[in-house]
N, C-alpha and C positions, 0 to 999 in steps of 0.2 A: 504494500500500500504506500502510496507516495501524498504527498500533502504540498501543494503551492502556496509559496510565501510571500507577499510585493513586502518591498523596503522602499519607505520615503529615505531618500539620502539627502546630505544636509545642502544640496545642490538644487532642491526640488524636484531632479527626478527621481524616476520607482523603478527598481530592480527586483525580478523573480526569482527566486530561490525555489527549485523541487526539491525535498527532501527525503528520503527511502525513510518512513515510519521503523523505528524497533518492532520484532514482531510482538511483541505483551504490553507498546505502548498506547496509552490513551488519552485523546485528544478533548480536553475540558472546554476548552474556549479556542475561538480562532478569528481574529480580526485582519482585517486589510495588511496588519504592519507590525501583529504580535501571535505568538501562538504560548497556551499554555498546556504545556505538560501536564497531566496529572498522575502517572506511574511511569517509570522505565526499569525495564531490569539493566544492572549495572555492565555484565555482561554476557554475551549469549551469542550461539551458533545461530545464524537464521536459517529458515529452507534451504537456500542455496549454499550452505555451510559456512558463508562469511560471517568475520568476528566484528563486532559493533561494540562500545565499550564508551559507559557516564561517568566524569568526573565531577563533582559537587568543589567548589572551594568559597571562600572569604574573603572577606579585603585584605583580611591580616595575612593572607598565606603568601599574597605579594611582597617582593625583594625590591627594593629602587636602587634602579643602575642608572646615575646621571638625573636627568629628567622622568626617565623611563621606568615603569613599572613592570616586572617580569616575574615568570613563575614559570617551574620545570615539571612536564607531566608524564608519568609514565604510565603508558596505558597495553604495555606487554601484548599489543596484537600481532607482531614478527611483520608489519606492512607498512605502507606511509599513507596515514587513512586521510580522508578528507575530514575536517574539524570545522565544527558549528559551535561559537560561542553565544548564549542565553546567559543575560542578566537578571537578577532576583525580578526584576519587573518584567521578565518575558518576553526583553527583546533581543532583537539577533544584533550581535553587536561585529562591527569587521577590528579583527585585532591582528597584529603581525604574528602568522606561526614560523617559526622555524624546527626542521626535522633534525635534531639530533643524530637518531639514527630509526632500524626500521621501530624499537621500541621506544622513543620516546621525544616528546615536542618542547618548544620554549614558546612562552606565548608572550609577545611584547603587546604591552599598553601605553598611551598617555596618563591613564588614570589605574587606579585599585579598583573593585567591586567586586561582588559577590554573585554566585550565581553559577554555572555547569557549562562545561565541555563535552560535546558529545562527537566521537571517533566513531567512525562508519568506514 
């Protein structure tokens, strides 16, 4: 199951995001420009045997480098997964990822928050 996303960007235009649904997750609420999670499993085989895998974190769990706010994720799927960042308010936020390696990402910010990573 796949789910489309529009993004207001701070440009005024709207960008699409499809995203492949977790298979066990479920969809509470869904607006133009946010979507709420209400279950994921953290990590799980889908039909197709691919690994999917939710990271939860805080503002506090951010490091500042410089200006920059960063934090190190390891999410043990042996791939270089595509990564959707959601903040505590539900929205998709674009943050810089960098691939460590195939198990694990760096996520650069301008700012801290809180809120889940999700590796597909």
């Amino acid at each position: 199951m796949s789910l489309n996303v529009n993004i207001q960007l701070p440009d005024g235009q709207t960008a699409s995001v499809v995203r492949e649904m977790l298979p066990t997750a479920s969809v509470a609420q869904s607006t133009s420009n946010s979507v709420t999670v209400s279950s994921a499993v953290i990590q799980t085989n889908g039909a197709d045997g691919d690994k999917h895998y939710a990271h939860a974190f805080t503002n506090l769990s951010w490091s500042t480098v410089g200006s920059d706010k960063e934090q190190t994720i390891t999410h043990n799927l042996d791939k270089y997964p595509a990564v959707t960042v959601i903040d505590n308010f539900d929205r998709v936020l674009i943050v810089e990822v960098d691939y460590i390696d195939s198990n694990t990402v760096k996520l650069t910010s301008s700012g801290s928050f809180s809120g889940k990573a999700y590796f597909n």
